[in-house]
Each structure stands twice: as C-alpha cells, then as structure tokens.
N, C-alpha and C positions, 0 to 999 in steps of 0.2 A: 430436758424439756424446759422452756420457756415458758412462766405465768403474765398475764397482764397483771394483775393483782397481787401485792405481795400478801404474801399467806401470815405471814408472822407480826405480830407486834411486837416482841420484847427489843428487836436492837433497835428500837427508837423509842425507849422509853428514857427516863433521865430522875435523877431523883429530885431535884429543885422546879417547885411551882409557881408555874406564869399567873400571871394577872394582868388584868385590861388597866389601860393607862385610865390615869383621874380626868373625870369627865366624860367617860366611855361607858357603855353599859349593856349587859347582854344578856338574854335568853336564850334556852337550850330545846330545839324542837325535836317531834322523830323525824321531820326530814325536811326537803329544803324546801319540798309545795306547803307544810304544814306551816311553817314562819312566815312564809311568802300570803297564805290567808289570813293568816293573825293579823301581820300587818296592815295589810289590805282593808279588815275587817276595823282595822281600831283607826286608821288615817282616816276610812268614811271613802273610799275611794268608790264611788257609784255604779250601779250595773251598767254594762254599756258604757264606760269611761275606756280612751283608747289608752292599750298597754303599749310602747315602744322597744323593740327585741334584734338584735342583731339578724344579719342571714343565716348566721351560723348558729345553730340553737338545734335545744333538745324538741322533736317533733309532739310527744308525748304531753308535756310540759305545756307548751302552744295549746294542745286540745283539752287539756286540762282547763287552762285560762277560756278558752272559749264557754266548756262545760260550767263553767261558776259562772257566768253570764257577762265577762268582760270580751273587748276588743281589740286585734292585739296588729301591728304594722309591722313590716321590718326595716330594718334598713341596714343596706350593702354592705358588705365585706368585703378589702381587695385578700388576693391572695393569701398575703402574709397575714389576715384577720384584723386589716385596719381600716379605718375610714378618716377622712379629712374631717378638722370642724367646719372648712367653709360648706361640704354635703352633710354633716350632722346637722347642722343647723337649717338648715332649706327642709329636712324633714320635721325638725322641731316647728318650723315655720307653718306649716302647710296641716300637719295633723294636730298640733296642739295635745300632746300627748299629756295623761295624768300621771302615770308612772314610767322611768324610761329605764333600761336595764343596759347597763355595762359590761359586758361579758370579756373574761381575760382565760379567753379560750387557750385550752390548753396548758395554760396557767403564766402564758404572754402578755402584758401587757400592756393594755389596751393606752393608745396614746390619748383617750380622750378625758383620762382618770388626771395623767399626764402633763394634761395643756390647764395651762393657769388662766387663760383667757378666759374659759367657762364659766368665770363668774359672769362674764359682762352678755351672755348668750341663754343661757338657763333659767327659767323661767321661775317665777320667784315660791312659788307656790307648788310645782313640780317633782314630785319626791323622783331620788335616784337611788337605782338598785343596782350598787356593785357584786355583779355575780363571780365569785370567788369559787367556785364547788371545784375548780380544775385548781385549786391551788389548796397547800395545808397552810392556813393560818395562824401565823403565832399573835395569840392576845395579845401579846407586850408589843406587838409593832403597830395595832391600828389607827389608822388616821384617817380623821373626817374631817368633811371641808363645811359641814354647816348641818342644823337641824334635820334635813331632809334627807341628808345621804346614810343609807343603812348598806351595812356588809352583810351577804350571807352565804356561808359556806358549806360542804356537803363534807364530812368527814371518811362517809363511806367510799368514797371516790379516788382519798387522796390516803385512808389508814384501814387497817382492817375494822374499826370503833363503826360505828350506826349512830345517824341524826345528822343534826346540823345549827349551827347558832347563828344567830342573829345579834348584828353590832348595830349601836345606835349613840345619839348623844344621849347624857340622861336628859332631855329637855324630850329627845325624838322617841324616847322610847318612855316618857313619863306614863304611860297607857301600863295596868297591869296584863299580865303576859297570861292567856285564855288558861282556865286549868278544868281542862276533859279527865274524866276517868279515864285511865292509861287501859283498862281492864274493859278493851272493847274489841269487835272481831275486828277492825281495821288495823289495831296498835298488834294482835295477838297475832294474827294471820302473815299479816309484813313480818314482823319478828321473824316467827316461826321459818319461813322462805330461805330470810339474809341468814341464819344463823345455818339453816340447811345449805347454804350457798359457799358460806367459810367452811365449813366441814370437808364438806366434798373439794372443794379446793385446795387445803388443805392436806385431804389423802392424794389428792391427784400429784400435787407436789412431791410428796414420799414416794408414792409408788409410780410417780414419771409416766403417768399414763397420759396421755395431750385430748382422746378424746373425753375423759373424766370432767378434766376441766373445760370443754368445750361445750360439754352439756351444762354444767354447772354456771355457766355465761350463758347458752343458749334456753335455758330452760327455766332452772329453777330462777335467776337473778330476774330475767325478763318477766318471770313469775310475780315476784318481788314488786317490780317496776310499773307492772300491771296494776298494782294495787294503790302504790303510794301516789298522793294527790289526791286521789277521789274521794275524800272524805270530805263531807258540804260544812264539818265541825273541823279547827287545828287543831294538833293535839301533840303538848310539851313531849321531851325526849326523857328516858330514865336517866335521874339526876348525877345517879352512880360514875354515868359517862366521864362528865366533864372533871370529875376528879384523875381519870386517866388521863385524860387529853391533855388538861395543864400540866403533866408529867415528860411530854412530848420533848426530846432532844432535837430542836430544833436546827440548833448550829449543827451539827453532827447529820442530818436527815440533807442540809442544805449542801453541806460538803461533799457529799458523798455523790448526788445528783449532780453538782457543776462537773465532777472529774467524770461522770458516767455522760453529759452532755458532748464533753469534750474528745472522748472514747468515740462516739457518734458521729462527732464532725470528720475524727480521725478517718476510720472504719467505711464510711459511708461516702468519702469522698467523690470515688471514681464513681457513682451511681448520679451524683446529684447534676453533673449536666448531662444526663443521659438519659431519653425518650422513655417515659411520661414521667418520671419523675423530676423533682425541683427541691431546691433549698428554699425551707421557709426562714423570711430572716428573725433571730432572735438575739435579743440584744445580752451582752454577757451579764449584764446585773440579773436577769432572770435565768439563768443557769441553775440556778438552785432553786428557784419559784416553780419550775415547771413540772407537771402533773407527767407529763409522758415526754418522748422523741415525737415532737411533728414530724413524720415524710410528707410531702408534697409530692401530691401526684394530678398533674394537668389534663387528665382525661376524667369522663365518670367513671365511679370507680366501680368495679364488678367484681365477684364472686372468685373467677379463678385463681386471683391472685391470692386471697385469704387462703383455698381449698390445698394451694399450694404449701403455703406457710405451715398450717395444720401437719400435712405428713410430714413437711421437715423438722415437727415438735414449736415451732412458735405458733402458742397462739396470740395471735393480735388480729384485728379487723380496722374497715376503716371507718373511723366515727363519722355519726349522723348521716349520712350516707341520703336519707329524706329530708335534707333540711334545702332548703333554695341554695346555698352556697355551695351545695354539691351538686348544681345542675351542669358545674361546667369542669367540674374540679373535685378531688379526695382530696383527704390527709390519713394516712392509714399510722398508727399509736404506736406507738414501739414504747417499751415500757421500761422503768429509772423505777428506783427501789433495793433494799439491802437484798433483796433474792436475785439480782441480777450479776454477773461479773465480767472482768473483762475479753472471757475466753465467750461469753453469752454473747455480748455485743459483737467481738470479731466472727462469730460463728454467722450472726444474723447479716451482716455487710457482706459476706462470701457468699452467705444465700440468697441474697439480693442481686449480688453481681451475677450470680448463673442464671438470670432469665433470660 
C-alpha cells in the first residue's frame, strides 16, 4: 500500500542542530493561518485591504481570509504553476495589493521569488508572503530580499511534526510574537484530530489497509483542517517542536527525494505524452525541494480516477481540485518520502499505464 504521508519521523532526523542565518529571525505557530494572523495583526494590515494569491491555492484558506474581513484577488498560473513578471505586474498595477503571496506549489519554484528585477516593480511598502508549506525548510538556507519579505512554512505537510514558523528580518519581525494561552478548545481540538490522524495513519501503514488511511485523510485530517484558521486570536506552536525540527537531516531527506524524482521521470515516461496527462516542467535544482511527484493532467479532474488508485492501494488525489487553476486542469500528487521505494514508484507508473 501506498501513503501520501510519510508515517515515520525517525529516518530524518540527524543529530546536529540548524540555526537561522544572522540577521534572520523566527517564530513558531500551530499553523500556517495562525502566523499568517499574527502577522497581519502586528504590520496593521486593514480590514478590507486586498490580499494578492495565486490561482492555485488552498480554497479553505481564501475563506478563511475572507472570514477575518480581508480581500483577496488572484492571479493566473500557466500550467507548469508560473506567471510572467510582465502579467504579475499589471495585477500589481491594477489592484494595489497590501499583502502579495508567492506560492512554490508543490514545493516548485515559483520564478517570481527568482527574477531580480522585482526590485524595480514591488511596491515599496507591500509586504510579501513566500508561501513555503509544499516545501520542508532548512533554517540554515533562508534568504530575504528586504524588510517586508516573510517565509512561512507548514511542517505538517512536508514532516509528520504539527505547526509552522514564520521567517522574517529581525527588523520585519521586531513586533513581539502574540502569546495565547495554548490551553484553549481551538489549540486542544486541532491537536487532538492531527494526532488522531498520525495514528491511524500510521496503523494503516502496518496493517496495509488503503481504506484506513483514506478515512484518515478523508475524515479525521479534513476534521483537523476544518478547524485550523478559524480562530479570530493566533496562537504560538508547542515550543517542544522546533527543538525536533532543527534536528531534521536535511541533505539526506533532499537526496533521497531528487533519486525518487528521477525514478518518476524514469517510470512515468510513456504516460506523460499520453491523453490527459502532461509533464509538468521542473527544474533539477528543485528535485529535492519538492513536497510531492506533480502529474499533470489537462482535463478537470474527477473522481474515478482517484477511486481507481484507491483499489490499486495508492492512495493519492488530485490537489485543490476548487481552486480556479483547476477549472481547466489537475495535478494529481504522487507522493516522495523515506516510506516510498522504488518497487512503489514502478508499481505506480504500471498502474498508470493500464488506464
């Protein structure tokens, strides 16, 4: 059976501790909406100020920013999850956005982080949110281009740990970091869910059972997912975390994902010019950056082809599925991690080829 999720933390743990470069500075939330209010809450950023968000985004997320009383645009993604500066810029132009969010879906990198021109286009007062949550961040790499650019990452996404931190300069992040009693039904409730979510995950893994873990995505995590953001207070992450995280074997977690990328290209070949699927492009320095296998699929994406996956033991679906970028278009996840191998991967290209 195939997890999206890897169930284990130990083979990427490491015993030497990272640390954020001098001049960098960080907060540890329970999640990624909770850093995302803090922030929001300490820059002054106004109700009704417009938020700027790719097409391809979490729908939940979007309603969430609506619910806190902000305004949020998007703007297009081709295929591969790019956009030109000369159309970033004509939406910068036109809505005057107060926060604008970078997203390196999938854990791709977004060419707008990329291009060095943005200095001469970005607005001088305009905070930017590199959304990271598709990638596992090592402290020791972050780089900021000035005051206003903040990193925020989701660790549940990319490790089996819960929360998410928030980078900043110490200039951008001089604001102290909200401190909520942890010991409230919002922090107790979420908990409670994700921890029932790795369990059951977990047993499903041992005992190979595909719809175990299907509920355990479909039910309890969505459970989870229901909750977090909605809190009108942020509220910091248990501090305990981040002493495992900076533990993280980084080179080792990044190795392992380029040779399972490369497995993927292998494997998946003969599918990728064959109707409705596509190769999305990814450049080999993010080989090891990337959270999942993008497949590209050129049609909207539906239902049977998941339901299929399922009896064959993989489970994977195709993400955001309600975001505008999939009105015309999937990408369905195929999933990189030490629970994966390469008998997993050629199994999955074989079951892709019999449709």
């Amino acid at each position: 059976m195939i997890n999206y999720y890897q169930p284990w933390l130990l083979p990427i743990l490491s015993v030497k501790k990272k640390r954020v470069p001098i001049g960098v500075k960080r907060y540890y939330y329970h999640s990624f909406e909770d850093a995302l209010w803090d922030l929001l809450l300490k820059k002054r950023i106004k109700k009704g100020s417009i938020l700027l968000f790719p097409s391809f985004y979490c729908q939940d997320v979007l309603n969430n920013i609506t619910n806190h009383g902000y305004k949020y645009v998007l703007y297009p993604l081709d295929a591969d999850f790019q956009i030109s500066s000369h159309a970033f810029r004509k939406y910068l132009k036109i809505h005057k956005p107060a926060v604008v969010f970078i997203f390196h879906a999938c854990g791709i990198t977004s060419r707008l982080i990329t291009d060095v021109s943005r200095d001469n286009y970005l607005p001088q007062n305009t905070i930017i949110i590199e959304d990271c949550v598709h990638r596992l961040v090592n402290p020791e790499n972050i780089r900021l281009f000035g005051d206003n650019h903040y990193v925020i990452d989701s660790l549940r996404k990319v490790s089996p740990l819960p929360g998410s931190c928030l980078y900043g300069t110490v200039q951008g992040l001089s604001f102290s970091q909200t401190s909520t009693n942890p010991i409230s039904k919002y922090v107790i409730v979420s908990s409670i869910y994700y921890l029932w979510f790795r369990l059951v995950l977990s047993i499903s893994a041992i005992a190979r059972v595909p719809s175990w873990t299907s509920w355990a995505h479909t039910y309890v995590l969505k459970k989870h997912d229901d909750i977090i953001g909605d809190s009108r207070v942020p509220y910091a992450g248990f501090p305990f975390i981040l002493n495992i995280f900076d533990r993280f074997n980084f080179h080792k977690v990044e190795t392992r994902k380029t040779q399972q990328v490369r497995l993927y290209e292998k494997y998946l070949k003969p599918i990728f010019t064959t109707y409705p699927f596509y190769k999305i492009r990814i450049s080999k320095e993010d080989y090891g950056k990337l959270h999942v296998y993008p497949l590209g699929y050129s049609v909207t994406p539906n239902t049977q082809l998941e339901h299929y996956l399922y009896k064959k033991g993989i489970v994977v679906w195709f993400k955001f599925p309600d975001s505008k970028w999939s009105k015309k278009r999937g990408v369905l996840f195929l999933p990189l991690g030490f629970h994966i191998t390469e008998p997993d991967i050629e199994y999955m290209g074989e079951t892709l080829r019999e449709l």
